[in-house]
Phi, psi and omega in degrees: 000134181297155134340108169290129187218122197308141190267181182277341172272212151249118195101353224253160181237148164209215160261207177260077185239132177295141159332126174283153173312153179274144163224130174256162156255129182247124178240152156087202182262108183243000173231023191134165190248161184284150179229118163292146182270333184276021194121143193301333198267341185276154198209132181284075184250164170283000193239006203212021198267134178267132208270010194303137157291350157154199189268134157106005197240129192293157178290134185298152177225147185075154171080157179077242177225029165087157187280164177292149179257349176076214203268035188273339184247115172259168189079359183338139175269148196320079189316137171331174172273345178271345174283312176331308178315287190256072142298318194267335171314335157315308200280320188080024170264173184274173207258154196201078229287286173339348209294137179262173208295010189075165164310151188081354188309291201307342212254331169292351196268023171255319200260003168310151206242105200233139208230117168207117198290140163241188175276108190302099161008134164258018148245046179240206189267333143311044165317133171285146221243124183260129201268009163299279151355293195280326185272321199281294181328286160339245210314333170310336168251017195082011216240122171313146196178149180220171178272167172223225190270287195247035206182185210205126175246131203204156177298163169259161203247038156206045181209154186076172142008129158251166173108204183270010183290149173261159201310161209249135159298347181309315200296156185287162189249069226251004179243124204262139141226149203274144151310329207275298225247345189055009162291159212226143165212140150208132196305003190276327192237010180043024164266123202253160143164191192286201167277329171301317191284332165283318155342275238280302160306356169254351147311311177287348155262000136267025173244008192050039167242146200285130115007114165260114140004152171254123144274168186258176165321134131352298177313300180315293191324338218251328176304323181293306179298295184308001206261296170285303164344281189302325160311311179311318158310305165298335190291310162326285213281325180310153178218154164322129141334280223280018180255355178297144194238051136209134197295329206249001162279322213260357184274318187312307197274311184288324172302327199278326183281354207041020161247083146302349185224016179262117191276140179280007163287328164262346153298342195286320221249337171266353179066021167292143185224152154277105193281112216274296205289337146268012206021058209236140151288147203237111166235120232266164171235116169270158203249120177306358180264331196211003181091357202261169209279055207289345163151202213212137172232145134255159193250065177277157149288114167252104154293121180211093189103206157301336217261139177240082181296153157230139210244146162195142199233122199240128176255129331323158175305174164307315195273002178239355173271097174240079159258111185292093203296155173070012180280308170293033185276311197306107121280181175318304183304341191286093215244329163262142208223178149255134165230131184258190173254001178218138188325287184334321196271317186288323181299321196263340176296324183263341169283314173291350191249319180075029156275172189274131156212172184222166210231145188253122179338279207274005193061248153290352187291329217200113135254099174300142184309318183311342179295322196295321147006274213276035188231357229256336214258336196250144183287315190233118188239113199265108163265133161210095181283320190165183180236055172213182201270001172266298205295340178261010171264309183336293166313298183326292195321278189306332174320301184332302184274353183271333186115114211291309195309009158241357183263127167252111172283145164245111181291121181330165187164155162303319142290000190226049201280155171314123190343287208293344169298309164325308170289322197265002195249012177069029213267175174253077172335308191291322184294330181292325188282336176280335171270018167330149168250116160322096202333294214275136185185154202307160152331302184244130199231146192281207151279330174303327214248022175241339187297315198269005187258298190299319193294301197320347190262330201283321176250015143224054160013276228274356171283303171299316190316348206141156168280171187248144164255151185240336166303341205221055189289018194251352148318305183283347190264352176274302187276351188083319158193209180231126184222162197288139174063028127337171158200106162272157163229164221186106184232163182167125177335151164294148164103307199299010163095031171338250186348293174305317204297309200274337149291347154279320157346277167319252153041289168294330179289343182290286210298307183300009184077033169276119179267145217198116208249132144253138167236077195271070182324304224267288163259162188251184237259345163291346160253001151320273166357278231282338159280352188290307188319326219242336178297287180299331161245038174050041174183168180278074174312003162311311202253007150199068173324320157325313200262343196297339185274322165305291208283353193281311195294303177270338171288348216256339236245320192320176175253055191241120180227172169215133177304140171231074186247150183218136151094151172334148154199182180284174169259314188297308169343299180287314174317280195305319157307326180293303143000275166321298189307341165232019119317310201260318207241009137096056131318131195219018173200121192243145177236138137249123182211107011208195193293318198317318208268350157249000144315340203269005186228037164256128168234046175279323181218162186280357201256112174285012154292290193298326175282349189274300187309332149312307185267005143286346128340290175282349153309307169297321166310296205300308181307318177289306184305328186253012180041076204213101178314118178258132186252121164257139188247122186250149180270172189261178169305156154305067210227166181322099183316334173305310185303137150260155199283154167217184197318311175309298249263033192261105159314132165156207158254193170299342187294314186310275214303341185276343185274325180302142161269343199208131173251121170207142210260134160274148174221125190253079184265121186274125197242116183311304190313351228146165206278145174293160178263146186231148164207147172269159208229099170274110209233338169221147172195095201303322199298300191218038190025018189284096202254183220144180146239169176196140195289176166232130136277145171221143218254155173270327192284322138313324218037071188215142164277144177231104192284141199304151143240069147264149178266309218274280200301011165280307183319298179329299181279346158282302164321320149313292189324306190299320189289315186301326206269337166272061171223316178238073188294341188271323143308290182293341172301309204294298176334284193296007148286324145322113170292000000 
């Protein structure tokens, strides 16, 4: 038998084939925002688009939809915020981390508008709906229906036949309702809306009044048209690869995307265009009803190194782009599909296999419920995400809302690399696809059918351990990483900085794309924000108001939400929100802070022991069933401020600490002479038992802990310890006798 030798994938067996470059994505503005080089007053409209030819090149005049005027209109209106972003993307100027916000900034910050969805309360006007619930409604009213994988299919009440007649089964069967959440989408008229809202319109149809749509804001609405306005422009100035009038651009420009071998019979048949002045791909979001052009994503190349980004930008933002790439591909007939996480991958899939695919807006990151609608068609559905141990936690994950009994998995490997990959190493595409694995599978399971999941942990070690913190690397060299279905706990003196410390924690794994729930008892979510906010762009924004709509604007982009729960609660409460959020927003990182604030309305027992061991029980179930990382922050005992806190030092019994996969302690020594040393303290570690400490600093003007890499004051402060604990050994003997 040949040598085994780690591949680039996961699981994966070869040869001696060199490591492919790593490839990331970067979404949204993640390093600045685009700035047009022609000035603060041009603004990207449809009656107006600015013709410039790039940076340092005079502005074009005539054709199209007319050239920039500079600074001839003073007062120009604001360009959306996604257009602000690809503005320049017209233009072809450069980039700009420093750039300000132009004239007029300042004269806006009192009427500027700041929006940031949370999670709606469940005693709020969203109650939640069970589907035992949803069939007794339905037939109670009459209204025809079948199951389907994830959703209830029913005629739609805004099509068709109107009045108190009931709906006809004949009628097509274009209104989706999800099982999970009992919100209605119907694909004939895209009209969406909650459960309540289908209640409310089918009442209004036994009144014999026509169905209204649940509208949206105004504001949405009006973010939305400009969205589109602006795709359209851009859409305009982009051309075909093969329309490019030089041969040796276009070998170029395909060599930099790596499809040299993607034919221009499938860009053409997938509609991708080039955007020559940003050098970017342009891939359109079609509307499934009627074909127009609802909006757009591009795609460049960074090299940095070894590392090959692709930086990408979407009109609508990202939290609003839901485009199933390849879907008006899709016919009726069509009963099995592929789903990648990236357009380039649904494209090498259909030219080398000829199956139908689709590509999921946000990649691996995310399948929003709204999606499943157009997915409810296929008997048989093959996730092939990408080739790393996150797009195969990813695939598992998504199985889950698609229906396990129709999901076929394909596992990363070296032999088994991401479709585009596949294409270009010359691999048998159709074959990786027939040894695709079954989502769904018996109770008991042998070692054989566990044997390629264990060699994959064995050869890519540094992908199971995990995310990485890039603020706090001496974190990674104790836990290894930040990994999925965890349960940490987290304690640290009033006062010592909890709270702060651990929304920067959270924070980072958030900027790598860990989508990540706050649940925030102790304070509330607008002075949360404003430290996560103040973090994130590293300075005191007080002090520079001019920038806030730049750093609000990127912050905003993030996968970041919150309970808007303040104050006691319930537990079963929080759980069924927590529930929601990882359904609707694929959460994989939940923070609560803290435990202390959902005792107080358990009235399972009289013993505030017994309700804590519950509820880190059910915190712990929840991590495990949803594979889903929990930061739980509990305050410590009352104990001698002169003491450092340890694993024992855990308001409770034991069970927190026993539940935990990771314990981490802040320990704060308060010092007369002068301000205290704070350090962190790794006291459990299930994952590879490695525990430790490491100092902290902390900037006032940021609010960010930053941790030393001096070697030396780490030694310096383990020799304080040591030196101390022999100066009172008979003291500390007592101490640890103390219960």
């Amino acid at each position: 038998m040949a040598p085994r030798s780690p591949g680039a994938g996961t699981g994966g067996r070869g040869g001696t084939r060199n490591p492919r470059p790593r490839r990331e994505v970067t979404r949204g503005s993640g390093s600045g925002l685009w700035r047009c080089p022609c000035g603060p007053t041009c603004g990207l409209r449809s009656e107006r688009l600015c013709g410039a030819g790039g940076a340092g090149q005079p502005p074009r005049s005539g054709g199209g939809a007319g050239g920039c005027r500079g600074g001839q209109v003073a007062g120009a209106p604001r360009p959306g915020r996604a257009a602000g972003r690809l503005l320049p993307l017209l233009c072809g100027g450069a980039r700009g981390k420093g750039a300000s916000l132009g004239a007029g900034a300042s004269g806006r910050l009192g009427q500027r508008r700041y929006k940031k969805d949370v999670l709606p309360a469940p005693d709020g006007p969203v109650p939640s709906v069970s589907i035992t619930e949803i069939r007794q409604y339905l037939r109670a009213q009459d209204i025809p229906f079948h199951d389907g994988y994830s959703c209830l299919h029913t005629p739609s009440l805004f099509t068709g036949d109107r009045g108190d007649q009931p709906l006809s089964t004949n009628a097509p069967y274009t209104l989706f309702i999800d099982k999970t959440t009992g919100s209605f989408l119907c694909t004939a008229t895209l009209a969406e809306g909650t459960w309540q809202d289908f209640q409310a319109n089918v009442e209004l149809r036994h009144r014999g009044v026509t169905p209204v749509p649940p509208a949206s804001s105004e504001e949405t609405e009006e973010e939305m048209r400009q969205a589109r306005e602006d795709a359209r422009c851009i859409w305009e100035r982009a051309l075909p690869l093969g329309e490019l009038l030089d041969e040796k651009e276009i070998r170029e420009t395909k060599a930099l995307f790596g499809i040299s071998l993607v034919t221009d019979a499938t860009l053409k048949r997938f509609g991708v265009r080039y955007l020559r002045t940003a050098r970017s791909l342009v891939f359109p979001w079609f509307s499934p009803q009627d074909a127009t052009l609802k909006g757009l994503k591009l795609v460049r190349v960074e090299k940095r190194g070894g590392t090959i980004t692709y930086v990408e930008e979407t009109l609508p933002r990202f939290d609003s782009y839901r485009n199933l790439f390849g879907l008006p591909l899709i016919g009726r007939r069509h009963t099995e599909l592929v789903l990648t996480g990236w357009e380039l991958d649904a494209m090498a899939l259909h030219q080398a296999a000829g199956v139908a695919s689709l590509a999921l807006p946000r990649g691996a990151s995310c399948l929003p419920p709204t999606l499943l609608p157009y997915l409810e068609q296929f008997k048989r559905i093959t996730l092939w995400l990408g080739e790393d141990l996150r797009s195969w936690e990813a695939a598992k994950l998504f199985a889950r809302k698609l229906s396990l009994k129709r999901c076929s998995l394909v596992r990363p490997g070296n032999l088994q690399p991401r479709p585009l990959e596949a294409l270009n190493q010359g691999l048998n595409v159709t074959k990786i696809l027939r040894s695709a694995l079954l989502a769904s599978h018996k109770s008991i399971v042998s070692f054989r059918q566990l044997r390629e999941e264990v060699f994959g942990e064995l050869v890519n070690t540094e992908q199971v351990s995990g995310v990485k913190w890039t603020r706090f690397p001496e974190l990674n060299k104790l836990l290894k990483g930040h990994r999925k279905g965890e349960l940490t706990v987290f304690t640290g003196p009033t006062g010592s900085g909890k709270t702060t410390f651990i929304s920067e924690y959270a924070l980072d794994l958030c900027m790598q794309g860990v989508c990540t729930l706050w649940g925030s008892f102790e304070i509330n979510n607008v002075r949360l924000a404003k430290i996560m906010l103040t973090q994130f762009a590293g300075r005191r924004l007080e002090d520079h108001l001019e920038l806030y709509d730049e750093w609000a604007d990127r912050f905003e982009d993030l996968p970041l939400y919150f309970m808007t729960f303040h104050g006691q609660q319930n537990i079963k409460t929080v759980i069924d929100t927590m529930q929601h959020a990882v359904y609707m927003y694929d959460i994989t990182h939940v923070v609560v802070d803290n435990l202390q604030f959902m005792m107080g309305h358990e009235h399972l027992s009289a013993d505030r022991l017994a309700a804590q061991d519950y509820i880190v029980g059910a915190f712990r179930k929840f991590a495990t069933d949803n594979t889903c990382h929990i930061t739980l922050i509990i305050h410590p005992r009352k104990e001698d401020d002169e003491k450092e806190l340890q694993t024992a030092s855990i308001f409770g019994s034991a069970k927190a600490s026993q539940e935990a996969d990771n314990v981490l302690i802040l320990q704060d020594r308060k010092l007369v002479t002068g301000p205290g040393k704070r350090y962190l303290q790794v006291s459990k570690n299930r994952f590879d038992g490695d525990v430790g400490i490491f100092p902290l600093e902390f900037s006032k003007a940021s609010l960010s802990f930053s941790s030393s890499k001096s070697k030396v004051r780490l030694k310096k402060m383990k020799e304080e310890k040591e030196l101390s604990a022999k100066k009172t050994p008979e003291r500390g003997s007592g101490a640890s006798k103390k219960p």
